[in-house]
N, C-alpha and C positions, 0 to 999 in steps of 0.2 A: 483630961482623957488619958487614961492609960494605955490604952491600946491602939496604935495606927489604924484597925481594921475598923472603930469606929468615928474616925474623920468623914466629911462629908464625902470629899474625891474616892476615899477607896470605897464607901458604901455606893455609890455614883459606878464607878469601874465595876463592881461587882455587881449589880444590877445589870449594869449593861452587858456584860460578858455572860450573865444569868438567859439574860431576856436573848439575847441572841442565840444561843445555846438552843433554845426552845423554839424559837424561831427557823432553824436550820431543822431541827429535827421533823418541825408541822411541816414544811415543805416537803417529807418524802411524805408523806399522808396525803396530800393535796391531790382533788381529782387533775387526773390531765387527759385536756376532751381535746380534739382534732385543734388545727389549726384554722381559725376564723379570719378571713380575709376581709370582711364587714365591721371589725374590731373597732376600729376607732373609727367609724361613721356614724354622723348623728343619730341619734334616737327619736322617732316624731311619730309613734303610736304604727309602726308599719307602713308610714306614705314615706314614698321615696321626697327626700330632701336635697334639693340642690345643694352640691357642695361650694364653699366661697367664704371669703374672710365676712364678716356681718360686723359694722363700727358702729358698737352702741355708742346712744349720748345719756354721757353721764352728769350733765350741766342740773337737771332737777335731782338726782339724787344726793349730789354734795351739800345740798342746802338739809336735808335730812342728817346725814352723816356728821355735817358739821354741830349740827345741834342735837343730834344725841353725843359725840364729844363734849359739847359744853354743858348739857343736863351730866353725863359722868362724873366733870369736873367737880362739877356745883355741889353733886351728891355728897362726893369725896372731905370736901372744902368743909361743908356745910356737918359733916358728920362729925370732923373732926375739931371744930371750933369748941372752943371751952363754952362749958352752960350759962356763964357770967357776962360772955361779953358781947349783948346786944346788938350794940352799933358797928364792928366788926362784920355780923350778920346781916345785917341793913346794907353794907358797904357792897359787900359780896354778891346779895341780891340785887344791886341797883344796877350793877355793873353787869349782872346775867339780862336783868330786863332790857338794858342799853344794846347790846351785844343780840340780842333776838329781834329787839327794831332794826337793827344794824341787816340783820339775816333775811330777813322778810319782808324789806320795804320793797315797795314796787320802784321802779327807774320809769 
């Protein structure tokens, strides 16, 4: 590279210093409507909502999240395996099927 201006950091700095630029400038454009005192109240179709912390349970959705992590994995894994090497792919999948019994079995 000949020129410092085409390293990554200074293309990086210079975007960002670009984008902010633009950024600053759409801000005097922006409408500005009164001040909203309902701002950060829930939204529920117009019924008034009790306000209060609400502790969802996330105990079913980890079992999802986990296994779309390990379907990722697999994808990733399996994409990148050489075309020759069968039993590598067997290894891989045995290990995803084990790993899904492992996720799903009832207690």
């Amino acid at each position: 590279m000949n020129s410092w201006l085409l390293t990554p950091p200074a293309v990086f700095a210079l975007l960002l210093l670009v984008v902010g630029l633009l950024s600053w400038l759409a801000s005097g454009l922006a409408a500005k409507g009164a001040p909203n005192q309902d701002k950060g109240a829930p939204y529920a179709c117009g019924q008034d909502v009790p306000t209060g912390r609400i502790q969802p349970n996330y105990n079913d959705f980890f079992h999802f999240a986990f296994l779309f992590t390990i379907l990722e994995v697999v994808t990733l894994l399996l994409g990148t395996v050489a075309a020759n090497s069968f039993w590598l792919t067997m290894v891989i999948l045995a290990i995803v099927i084990l790993a899904l019994i492992i996720l799903f079995r009832k207690d």
